[in-house]
C-alpha positions as a printed Julia matrix, in Angstrom:
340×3 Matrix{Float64}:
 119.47  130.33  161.98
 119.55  126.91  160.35
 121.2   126.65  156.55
 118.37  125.68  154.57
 119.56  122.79  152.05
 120.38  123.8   148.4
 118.01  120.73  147.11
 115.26  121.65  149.24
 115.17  125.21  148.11
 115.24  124.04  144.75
 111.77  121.9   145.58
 110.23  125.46  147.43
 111.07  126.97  144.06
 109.41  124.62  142.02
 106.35  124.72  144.4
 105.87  128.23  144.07
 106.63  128.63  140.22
 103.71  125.73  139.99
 100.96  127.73  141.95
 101.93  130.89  139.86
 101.68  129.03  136.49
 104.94  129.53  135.5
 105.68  125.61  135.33
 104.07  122.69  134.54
 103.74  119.63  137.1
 103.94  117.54  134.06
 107.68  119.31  133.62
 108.44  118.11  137.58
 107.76  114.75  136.82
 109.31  114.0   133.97
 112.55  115.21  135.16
 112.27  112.78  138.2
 111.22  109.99  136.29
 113.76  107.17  136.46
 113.76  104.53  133.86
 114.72  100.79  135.21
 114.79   98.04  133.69
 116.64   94.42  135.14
 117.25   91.44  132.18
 113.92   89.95  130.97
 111.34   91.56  133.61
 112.33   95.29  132.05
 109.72   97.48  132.64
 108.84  100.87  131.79
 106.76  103.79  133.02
 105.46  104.59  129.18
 103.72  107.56  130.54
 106.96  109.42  130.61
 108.08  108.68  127.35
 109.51  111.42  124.98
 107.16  112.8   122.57
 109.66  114.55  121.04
 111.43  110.94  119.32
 107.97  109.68  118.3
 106.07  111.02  115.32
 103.34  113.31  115.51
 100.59  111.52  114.0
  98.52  110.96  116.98
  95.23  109.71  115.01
  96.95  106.42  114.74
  93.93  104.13  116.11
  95.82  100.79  115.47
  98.84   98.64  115.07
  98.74   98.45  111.35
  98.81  102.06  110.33
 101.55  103.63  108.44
 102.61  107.28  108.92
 102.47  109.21  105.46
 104.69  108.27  102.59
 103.32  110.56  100.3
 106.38  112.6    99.86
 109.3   110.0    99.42
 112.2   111.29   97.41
 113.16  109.7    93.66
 116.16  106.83   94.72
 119.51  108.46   94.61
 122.24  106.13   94.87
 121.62  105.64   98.41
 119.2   102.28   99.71
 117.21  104.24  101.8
 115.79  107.55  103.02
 115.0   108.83  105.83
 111.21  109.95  106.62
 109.76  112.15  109.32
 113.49  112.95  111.35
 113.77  110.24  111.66
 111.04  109.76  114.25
 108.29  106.78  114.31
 105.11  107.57  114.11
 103.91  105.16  117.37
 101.54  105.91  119.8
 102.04  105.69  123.37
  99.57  102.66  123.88
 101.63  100.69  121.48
 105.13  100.67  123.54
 104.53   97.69  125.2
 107.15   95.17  126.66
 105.46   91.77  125.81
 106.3    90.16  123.05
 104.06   90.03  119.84
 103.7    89.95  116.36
 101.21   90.31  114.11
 101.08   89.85  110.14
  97.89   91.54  107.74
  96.25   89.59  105.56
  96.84   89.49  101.81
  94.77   91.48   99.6
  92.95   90.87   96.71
  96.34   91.31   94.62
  97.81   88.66   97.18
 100.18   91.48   98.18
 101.52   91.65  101.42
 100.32   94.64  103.95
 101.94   95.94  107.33
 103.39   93.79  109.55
 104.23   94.37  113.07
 105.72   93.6   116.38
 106.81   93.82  119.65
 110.29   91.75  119.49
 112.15   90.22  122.59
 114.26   87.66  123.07
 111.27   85.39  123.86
 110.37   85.47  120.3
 113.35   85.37  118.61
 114.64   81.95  116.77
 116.82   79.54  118.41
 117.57   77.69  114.98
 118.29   77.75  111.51
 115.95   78.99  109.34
 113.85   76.57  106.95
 112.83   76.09  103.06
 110.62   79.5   101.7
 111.32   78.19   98.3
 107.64   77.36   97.96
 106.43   80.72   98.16
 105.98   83.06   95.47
 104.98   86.58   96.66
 103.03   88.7    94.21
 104.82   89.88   91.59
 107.59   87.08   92.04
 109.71   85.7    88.4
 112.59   83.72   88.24
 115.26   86.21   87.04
 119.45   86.06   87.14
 121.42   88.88   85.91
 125.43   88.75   86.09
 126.01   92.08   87.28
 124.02   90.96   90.53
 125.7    89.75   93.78
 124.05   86.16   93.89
 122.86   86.3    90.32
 119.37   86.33   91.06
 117.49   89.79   91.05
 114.69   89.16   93.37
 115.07   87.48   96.86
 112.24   86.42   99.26
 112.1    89.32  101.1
 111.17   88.58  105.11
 109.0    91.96  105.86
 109.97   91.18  109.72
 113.46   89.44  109.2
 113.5    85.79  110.21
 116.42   86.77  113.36
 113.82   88.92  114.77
 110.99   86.42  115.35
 111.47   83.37  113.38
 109.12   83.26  110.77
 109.43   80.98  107.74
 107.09   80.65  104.84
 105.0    83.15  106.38
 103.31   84.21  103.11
 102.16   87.19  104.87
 105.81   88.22  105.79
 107.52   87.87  102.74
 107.37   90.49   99.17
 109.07   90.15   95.86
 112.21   92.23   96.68
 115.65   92.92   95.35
 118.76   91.96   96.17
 120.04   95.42   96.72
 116.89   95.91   99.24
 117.03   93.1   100.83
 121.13   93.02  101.75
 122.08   97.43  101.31
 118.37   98.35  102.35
 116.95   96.6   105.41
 119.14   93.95  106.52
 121.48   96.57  108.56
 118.41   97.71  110.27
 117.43   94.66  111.19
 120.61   93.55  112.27
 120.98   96.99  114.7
 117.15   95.38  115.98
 118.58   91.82  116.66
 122.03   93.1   118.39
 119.99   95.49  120.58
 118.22   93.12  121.88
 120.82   90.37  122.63
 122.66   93.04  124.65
 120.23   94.68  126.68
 117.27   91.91  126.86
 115.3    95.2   126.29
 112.19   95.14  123.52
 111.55   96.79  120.47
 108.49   97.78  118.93
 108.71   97.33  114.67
 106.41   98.23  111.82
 107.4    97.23  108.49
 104.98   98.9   105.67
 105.24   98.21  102.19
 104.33  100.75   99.62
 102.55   99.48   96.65
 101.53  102.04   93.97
  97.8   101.12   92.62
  97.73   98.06   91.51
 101.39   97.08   91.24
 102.69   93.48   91.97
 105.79   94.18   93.25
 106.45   97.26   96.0
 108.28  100.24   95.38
 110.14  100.08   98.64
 109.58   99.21  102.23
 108.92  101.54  105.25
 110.82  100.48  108.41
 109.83  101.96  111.75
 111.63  100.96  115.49
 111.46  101.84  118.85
 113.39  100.59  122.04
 110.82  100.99  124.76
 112.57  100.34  127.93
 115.12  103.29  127.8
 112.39  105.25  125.28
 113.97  105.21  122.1
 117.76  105.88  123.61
 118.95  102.4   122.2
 117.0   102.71  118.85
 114.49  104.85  117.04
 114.38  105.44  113.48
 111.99  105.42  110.63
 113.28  105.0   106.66
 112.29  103.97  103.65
 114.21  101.15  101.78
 114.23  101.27   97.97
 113.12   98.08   96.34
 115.33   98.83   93.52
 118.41   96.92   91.89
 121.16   99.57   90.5
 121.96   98.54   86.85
 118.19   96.89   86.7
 114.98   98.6    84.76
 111.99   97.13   86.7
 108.39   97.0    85.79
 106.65   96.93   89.06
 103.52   95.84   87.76
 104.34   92.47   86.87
 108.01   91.73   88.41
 109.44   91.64   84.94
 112.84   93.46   84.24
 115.75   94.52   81.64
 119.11   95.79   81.83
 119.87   99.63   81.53
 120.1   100.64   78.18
 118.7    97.36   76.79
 115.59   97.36   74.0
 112.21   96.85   76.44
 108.25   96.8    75.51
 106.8   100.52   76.77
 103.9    98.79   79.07
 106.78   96.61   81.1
 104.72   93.97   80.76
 107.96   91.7    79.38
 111.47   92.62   78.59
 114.16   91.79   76.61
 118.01   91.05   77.77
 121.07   89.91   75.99
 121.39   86.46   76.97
 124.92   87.06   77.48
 124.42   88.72   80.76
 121.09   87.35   81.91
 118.92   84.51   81.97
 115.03   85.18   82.43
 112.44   82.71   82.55
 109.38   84.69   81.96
 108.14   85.21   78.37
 110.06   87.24   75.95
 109.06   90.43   74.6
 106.78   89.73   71.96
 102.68   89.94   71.52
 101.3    88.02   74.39
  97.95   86.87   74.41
  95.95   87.25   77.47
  92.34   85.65   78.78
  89.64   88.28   80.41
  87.03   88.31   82.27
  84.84   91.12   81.47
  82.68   90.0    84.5
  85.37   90.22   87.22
  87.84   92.69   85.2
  90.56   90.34   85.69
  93.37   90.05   83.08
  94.99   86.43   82.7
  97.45   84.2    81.07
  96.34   81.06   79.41
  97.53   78.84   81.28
  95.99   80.25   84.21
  93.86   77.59   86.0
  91.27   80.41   86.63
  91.12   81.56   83.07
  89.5    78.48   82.14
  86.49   78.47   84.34
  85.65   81.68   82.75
  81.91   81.58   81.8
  81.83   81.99   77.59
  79.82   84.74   77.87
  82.53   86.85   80.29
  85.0    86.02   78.33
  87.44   88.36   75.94
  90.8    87.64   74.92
  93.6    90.4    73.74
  96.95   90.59   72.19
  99.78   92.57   72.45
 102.72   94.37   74.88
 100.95   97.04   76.2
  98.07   96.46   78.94
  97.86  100.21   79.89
  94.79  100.76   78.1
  92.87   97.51   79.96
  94.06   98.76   83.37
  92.98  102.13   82.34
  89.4   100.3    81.96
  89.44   99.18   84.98
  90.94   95.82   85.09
  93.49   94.38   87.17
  95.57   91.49   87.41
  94.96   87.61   88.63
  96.05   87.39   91.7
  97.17   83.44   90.61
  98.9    83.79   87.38
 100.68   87.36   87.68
 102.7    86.3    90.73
């Protein structure tokens, strides 16, 4: 009698564990399915992608949706965390291999929202990057502090870095961040995005979310999701959250103002004092500051603030002193113009 081959007993198996319900055709296939990809035509068959390295949060219904950051850890010592294993929380429909990107609109605070992409070569710049002096993200003061790398606290920090897909001043791409966020938190993640894809021409799928708590100016910390979708999430897959801190650095992240460690501040935040031996602010010291309201709007201004003097007489208040607690507590909230 003819030997029957070893492979095609193993497909008669198969067969008959299938019409006894023992197996799953869904099982069959995805052990056949072959991932190709060739240069800048990769494709993928996304229906076989692992669930298991994506997050589990399939009520996702668009782009711009974060996976829960409820539950992030107090900073440690370390520039980021990471959330969820480690696992995106991306649907299927999302792992796409055209090039995008896509930036949310500011909010009433002017604060940035999510931002995300699919990034490929295609999209990714070809030279130098320009001036984003001009912009000044919510939350954003002028502050240098010697025990800083660079001085200055705060950079300009690109939600989707500039190597990934060239943006500029994109005020919808860039947040009041710190130094120690923007160089120990996200830049080696974004530079593990950008060498990906100059070796393997392959795209990545990236979500940048940052967390604001209520009406703060400046975030807390960024989430940063990624996805290689061509080899489904073998190259890259992560998801973290970056701490928008600055070790050595008290922040108030309601305005953007700051102090040194140990140094005398005001107990709302609202404006600090530092030995001008070791830093050089140029907000307003810490001292009784009088601010403009509108009681119509609930907005709380400075002076100076071109909006403050088209109040209407009869909405307007004016208060004095360090601690705004009790206003916010009313209800108010802060001009998006002058508290930047």
């Amino acid at each position: 009698m003819k030997k029957i081959r070893l492979p095609l007993v193993a497909l008669i198996l198969c067969l008959i564990l299938t019409l006894c319900g023992c197996l799953d055709t869904a099982d069959i296939n995805a052990s056949n399915s072959i991932v190709s990809y060739s240069s800048s035509n990769a494709t993928t068959d996304i229906s076989s992608v692992e669930d298991e390295k994506l997050g589990t949060d399939d009520n996702l219904s668009s782009q711009t949706r974060p996976s829960n950051t409820d539950n992030i850890p107090a900073y440690s010592n370390k520039p980021y965390v990471v959330l969820n294993g480690n696992k995106p929380s991306f649907t299927k429909d999302m792992l796409v291999t055209k090039s995008y990107e896509s930036y949310s609109s500011l909010d009433a605070l002017n604060r940035c929202s999510v931002a995300v992409a699919c990034i490929g070569k295609d999209i990714m710049p070809t030279e130098d990057r320009g001036s984003i002096g001009q912009v000044k993200p919510s939350g954003w003061q002028t502050v240098k502090y010697d025990i800083v790398d660079g001085k200055y606290l705060y950079n300009r920090c690109h939600l989707i870095g500039y190597q990934l897909t060239g943006e500029n001043a994109n005020t919808k791409n860039l947040i009041t961040g710190t130094r120690y966020l923007n160089v120990e938190g996200m830049l080696p993640f974004e530079n593990m995005v950008a060498d990906y894809i100059k070796e393997t021409d392959n795209h990545v799928i990236y979500r940048i979310t940052p967390i604001f708590k209520g009406n703060n100016l400046v975030a807390s910390g960024v989430q940063m999701e990624g996805y290689s979708v061509e080899d489904n999430g073998d190259g890259l897959c992560f998801n973290v959250y970056c701490y928008n801190v600055q070790p050595g650095i008290e922040i108030d992240y309601a305005t953007g103002k700051s102090w040194l460690k140990g140094a005398s501040s005001v107990s709302s935040g609202v404006s600090s004092a530092t030995s001008s031996a070791t830093a050089s602010i140029t907000s307003t010291p810490s001292s009784k500051i009088s601010y403009i309201l509108n009681t119509s709007s609930k907005k709380i201004h400075y002076p100076s603030c071109v909006s403050a003097k088209k109040i209407k007489d009869e909405n307007r208040g004016e208060y004095s002193g360090t601690n705004l607690k009790s206003l916010l507590g009313q209800g108010y909230t802060y001009c998006g113009n002058c508290f930047r």
